[in-house]
C-alpha positions in Angstrom: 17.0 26.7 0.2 17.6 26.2 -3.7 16.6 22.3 -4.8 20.7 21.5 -5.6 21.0 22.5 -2.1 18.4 20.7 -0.3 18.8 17.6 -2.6 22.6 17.9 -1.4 21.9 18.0 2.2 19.6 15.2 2.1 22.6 13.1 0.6 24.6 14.3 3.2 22.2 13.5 6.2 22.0 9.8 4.6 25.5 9.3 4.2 26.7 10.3 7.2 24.4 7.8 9.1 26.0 5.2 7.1 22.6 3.8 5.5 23.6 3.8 2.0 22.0 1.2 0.3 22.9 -0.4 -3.3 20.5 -0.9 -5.9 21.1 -4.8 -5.9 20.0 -5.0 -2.2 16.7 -3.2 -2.5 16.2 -5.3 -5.5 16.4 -8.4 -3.0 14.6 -7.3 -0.4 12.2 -6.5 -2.7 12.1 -9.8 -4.4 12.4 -11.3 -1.1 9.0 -9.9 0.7 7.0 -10.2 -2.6 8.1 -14.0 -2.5 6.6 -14.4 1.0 3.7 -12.7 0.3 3.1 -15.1 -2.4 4.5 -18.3 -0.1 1.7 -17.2 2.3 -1.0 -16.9 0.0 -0.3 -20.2 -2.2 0.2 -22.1 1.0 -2.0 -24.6 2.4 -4.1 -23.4 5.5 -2.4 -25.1 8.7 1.3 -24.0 7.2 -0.1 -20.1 6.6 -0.2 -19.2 9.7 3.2 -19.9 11.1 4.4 -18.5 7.4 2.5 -15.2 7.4 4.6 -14.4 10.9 7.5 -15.3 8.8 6.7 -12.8 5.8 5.7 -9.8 8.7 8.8 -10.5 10.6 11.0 -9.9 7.6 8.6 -6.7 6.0 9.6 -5.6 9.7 12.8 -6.1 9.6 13.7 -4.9 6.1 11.4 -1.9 7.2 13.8 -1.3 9.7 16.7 -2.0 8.6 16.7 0.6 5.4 14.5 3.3 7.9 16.3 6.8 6.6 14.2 8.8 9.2 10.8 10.4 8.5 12.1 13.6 6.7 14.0 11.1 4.1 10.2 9.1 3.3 8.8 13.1 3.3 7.0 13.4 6.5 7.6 17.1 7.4 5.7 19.4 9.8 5.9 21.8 7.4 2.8 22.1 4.6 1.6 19.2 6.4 -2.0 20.2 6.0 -1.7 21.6 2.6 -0.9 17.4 1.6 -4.4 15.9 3.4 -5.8 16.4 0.3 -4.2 12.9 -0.9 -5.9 11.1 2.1 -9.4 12.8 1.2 -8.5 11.3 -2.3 -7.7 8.0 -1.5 -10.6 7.7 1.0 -12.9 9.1 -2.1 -11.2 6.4 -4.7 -11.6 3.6 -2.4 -15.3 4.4 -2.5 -16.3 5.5 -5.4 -14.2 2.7 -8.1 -15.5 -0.4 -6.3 -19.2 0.9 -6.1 -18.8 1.6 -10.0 -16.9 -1.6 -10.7 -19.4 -3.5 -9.2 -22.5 -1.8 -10.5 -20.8 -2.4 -14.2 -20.0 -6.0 -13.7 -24.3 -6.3 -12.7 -23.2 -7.4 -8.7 -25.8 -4.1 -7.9 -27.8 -4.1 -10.6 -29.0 -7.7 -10.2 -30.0 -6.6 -6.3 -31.9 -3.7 -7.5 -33.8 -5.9 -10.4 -34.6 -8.8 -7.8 -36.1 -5.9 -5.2 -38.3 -4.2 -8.4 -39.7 -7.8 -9.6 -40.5 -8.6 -6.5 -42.5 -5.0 -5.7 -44.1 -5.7 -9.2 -45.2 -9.3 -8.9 -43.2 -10.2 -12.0 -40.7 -13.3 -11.0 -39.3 -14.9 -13.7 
């Protein structure tokens, strides 16, 4: 299957389920999530926790709403395995940039001098 071809059957597959969606409405649902996010994060404590159902019910529902099927967001049986590699290398960043972050910003390197001045006596 030739990329023209697949890309045309792809359109095809989303068109004929009727989920077309325009540029200015992914724009607002866009704009619209990020703005509850933010509502629920600048909000005071008692009112964040009826808003942060508010902002998940509508991540759902605009989630669901625009939901093309799982081939369409590239979930495939096929060459499934060969793409692990990108959880491996998440897993691996999420590890490895906070450690360094936080032994260049001193966080770890202040634990490490308080453990060797107290082994050697010298507290300052």
């Amino acid at each position: 299957m030739t990329e023209d071809t697949h890309r045309q059957s792809t359109s095809d597959s989303i068109a004929m389920r009727g989920k077309t969606r325009s540029k200015p409405r992914v724009i607002l649902e866009l704009a619209v999530t990020y703005a509850m996010i933010l509502t629920v994060c600048w909000t005071p404590r008692p009112w964040q926790r009826l808003l942060w159902w508010v902002a998940a019910a509508s991540v759902v529902l605009f989630t669901s709403i625009s939901f093309e099927g799982l081939q369409a967001m590239g979930v495939r049986k096929t060459n499934f395995l060969r793409s692990l590699w990108v959880v491996g290398a998440a897993l691996l960043l999420a590890t490895a940039v906070p450690s360094r972050c936080g032994w260049v910003a001193g966080f770890m390197r202040l634990a490490c001098q308080s453990k060797f001045a107290i082994a050697t006596g010298n507290r300052a």
